[in-house]
C-alpha positions in Angstrom: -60.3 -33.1 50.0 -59.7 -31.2 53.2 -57.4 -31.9 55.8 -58.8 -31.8 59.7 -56.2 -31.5 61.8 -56.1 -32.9 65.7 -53.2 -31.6 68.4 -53.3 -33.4 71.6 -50.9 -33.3 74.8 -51.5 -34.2 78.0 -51.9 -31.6 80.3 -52.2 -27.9 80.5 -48.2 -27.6 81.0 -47.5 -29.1 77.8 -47.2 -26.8 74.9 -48.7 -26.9 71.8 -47.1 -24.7 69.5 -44.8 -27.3 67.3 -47.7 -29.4 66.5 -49.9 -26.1 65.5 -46.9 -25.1 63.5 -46.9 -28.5 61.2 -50.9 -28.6 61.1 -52.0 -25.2 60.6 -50.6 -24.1 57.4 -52.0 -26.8 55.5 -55.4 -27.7 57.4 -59.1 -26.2 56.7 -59.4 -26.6 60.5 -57.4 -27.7 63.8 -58.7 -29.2 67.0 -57.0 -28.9 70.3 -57.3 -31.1 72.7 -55.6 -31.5 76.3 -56.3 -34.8 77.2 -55.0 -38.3 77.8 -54.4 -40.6 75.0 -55.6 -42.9 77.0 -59.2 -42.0 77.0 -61.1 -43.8 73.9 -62.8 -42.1 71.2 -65.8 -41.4 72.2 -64.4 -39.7 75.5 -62.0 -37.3 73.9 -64.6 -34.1 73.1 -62.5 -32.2 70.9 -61.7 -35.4 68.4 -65.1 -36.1 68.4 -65.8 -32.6 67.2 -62.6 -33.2 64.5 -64.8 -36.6 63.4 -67.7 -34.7 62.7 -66.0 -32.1 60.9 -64.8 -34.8 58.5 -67.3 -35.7 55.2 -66.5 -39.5 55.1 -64.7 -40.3 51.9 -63.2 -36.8 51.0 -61.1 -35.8 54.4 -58.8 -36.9 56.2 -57.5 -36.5 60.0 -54.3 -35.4 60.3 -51.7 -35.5 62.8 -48.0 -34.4 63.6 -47.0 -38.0 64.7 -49.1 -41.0 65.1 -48.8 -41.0 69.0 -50.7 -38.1 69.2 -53.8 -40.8 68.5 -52.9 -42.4 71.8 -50.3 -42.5 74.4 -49.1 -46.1 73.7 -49.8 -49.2 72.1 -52.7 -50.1 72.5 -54.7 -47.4 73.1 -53.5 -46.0 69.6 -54.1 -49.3 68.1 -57.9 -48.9 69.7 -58.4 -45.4 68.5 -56.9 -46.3 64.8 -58.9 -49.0 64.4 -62.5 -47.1 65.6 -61.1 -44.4 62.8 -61.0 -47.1 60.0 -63.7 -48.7 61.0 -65.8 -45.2 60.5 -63.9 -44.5 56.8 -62.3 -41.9 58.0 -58.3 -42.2 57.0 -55.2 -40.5 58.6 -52.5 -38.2 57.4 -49.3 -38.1 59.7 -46.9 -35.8 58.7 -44.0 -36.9 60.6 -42.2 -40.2 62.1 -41.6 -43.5 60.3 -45.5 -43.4 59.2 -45.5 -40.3 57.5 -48.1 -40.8 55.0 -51.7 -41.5 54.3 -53.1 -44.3 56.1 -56.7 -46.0 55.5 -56.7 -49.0 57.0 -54.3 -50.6 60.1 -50.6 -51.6 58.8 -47.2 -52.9 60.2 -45.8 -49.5 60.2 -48.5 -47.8 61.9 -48.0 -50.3 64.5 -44.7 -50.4 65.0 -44.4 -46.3 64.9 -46.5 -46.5 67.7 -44.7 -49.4 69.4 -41.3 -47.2 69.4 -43.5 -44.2 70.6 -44.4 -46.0 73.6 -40.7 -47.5 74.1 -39.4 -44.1 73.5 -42.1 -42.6 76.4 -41.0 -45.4 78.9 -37.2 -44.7 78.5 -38.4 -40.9 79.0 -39.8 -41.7 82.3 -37.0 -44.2 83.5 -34.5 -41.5 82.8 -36.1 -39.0 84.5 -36.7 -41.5 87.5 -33.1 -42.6 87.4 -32.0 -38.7 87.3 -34.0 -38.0 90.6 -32.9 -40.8 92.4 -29.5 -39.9 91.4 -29.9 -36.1 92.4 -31.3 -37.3 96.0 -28.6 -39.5 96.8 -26.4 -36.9 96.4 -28.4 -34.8 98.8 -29.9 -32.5 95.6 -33.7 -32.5 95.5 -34.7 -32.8 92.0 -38.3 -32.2 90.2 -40.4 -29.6 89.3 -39.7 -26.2 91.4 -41.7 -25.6 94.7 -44.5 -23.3 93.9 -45.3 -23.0 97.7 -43.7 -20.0 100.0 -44.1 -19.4 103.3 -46.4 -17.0 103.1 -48.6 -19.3 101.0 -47.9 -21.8 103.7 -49.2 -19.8 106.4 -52.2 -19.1 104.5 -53.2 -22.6 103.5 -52.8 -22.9 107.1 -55.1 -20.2 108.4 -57.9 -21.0 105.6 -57.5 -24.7 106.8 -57.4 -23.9 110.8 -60.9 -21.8 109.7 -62.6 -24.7 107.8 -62.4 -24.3 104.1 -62.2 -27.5 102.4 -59.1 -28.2 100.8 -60.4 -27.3 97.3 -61.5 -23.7 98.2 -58.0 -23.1 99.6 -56.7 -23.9 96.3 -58.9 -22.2 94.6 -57.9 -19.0 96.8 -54.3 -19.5 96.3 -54.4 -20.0 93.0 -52.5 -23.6 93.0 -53.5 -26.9 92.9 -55.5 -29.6 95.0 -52.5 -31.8 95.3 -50.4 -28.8 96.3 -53.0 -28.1 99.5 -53.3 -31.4 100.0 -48.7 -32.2 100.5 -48.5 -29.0 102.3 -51.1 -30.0 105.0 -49.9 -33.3 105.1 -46.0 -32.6 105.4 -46.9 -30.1 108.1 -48.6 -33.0 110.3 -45.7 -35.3 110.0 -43.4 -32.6 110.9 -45.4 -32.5 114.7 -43.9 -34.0 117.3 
């Protein structure tokens, strides 16, 4: 029996390193995806590509923690219960259901139910921290990635007609980040 091993986060930003470190060593293979949880099975490429890896009956998927099936709930409930229903059983190696798992139980379920509660208190803390930070006049968040003289230049490229996405492109940062600077610089008219 083989192990296949599947590391997810989120976005680019997020690093990957501590779940390669658990699943490497012990895995005949590891897929990497940066992705949603939220997407189902079938829209995730890279566990796809871990399922057909797998010889039903004889592997098994394994993960760091069960969350990294899905983002919350339900959507590692849905992807749990399209693995069973294949055969193909899960190996987490860490959290409250460490172990071998073959078919849906209460401690899958509730792993994932504090996974989600501990990824909502994440977010109100952080929510709570900013708000804190602004009323006392301290801007909090990520770091600005936009100078002045990347300002300028969004400006020029947009006063000559690129599109917003070929000014990112240029400037080497994202759509969103064209997209605030424009905008804050029109409310700032008179």
């Amino acid at each position: 029996m083989a192990l296949i091993g599947l590391v997810r986060v989120s976005t680019d930003k997020q690093n990957t390193r501590r779940q390669h470190d658990a699943l490497d060593p012990i895995c005949w293979r590891v897929f990497e995806e940066k992705v949603s949880g939220k997407l189902a099975t079938v829209d995730r490429p890279e566990l796809q590509a871990a399922l057909n890896e797998l010889r039903t009956g004889e592997d098994m998927l394994c993960v760091q923690e069960v969350d990294r099936l899905g983002r919350n709930l339900l959507e590692g409930l849905i992807v749990l219960n399209d693995l069973f229903t294949r055969g193909v059983a899960v190996k987490v190696l860490e959290g409250i259901a460490a172990g071998e798992h073959a078919e849906r139980s209460l401690i899958l379920d509730l792993a994932l139910a504090l996974a989600e509660d501990r990824r909502r208190d994440i977010v109100a803390k952080t929510r709570n921290g900013l708000e804190a930070a602004r009323r006392a006049g301290r801007v909090g968040g990520r770091p600005t990635v936009i100078d002045d003289d990347k300002r300028a230049a969004i400006h020029a490229r947009r006063a000559r007609g690129e599109s917003i996405r070929t000014i990112a492109t240029g400037i080497g940062v994202s759509i969103g980040v064209v997209h605030k600077t424009l905008t804050e610089s029109q409310s700032d008219e008179p």
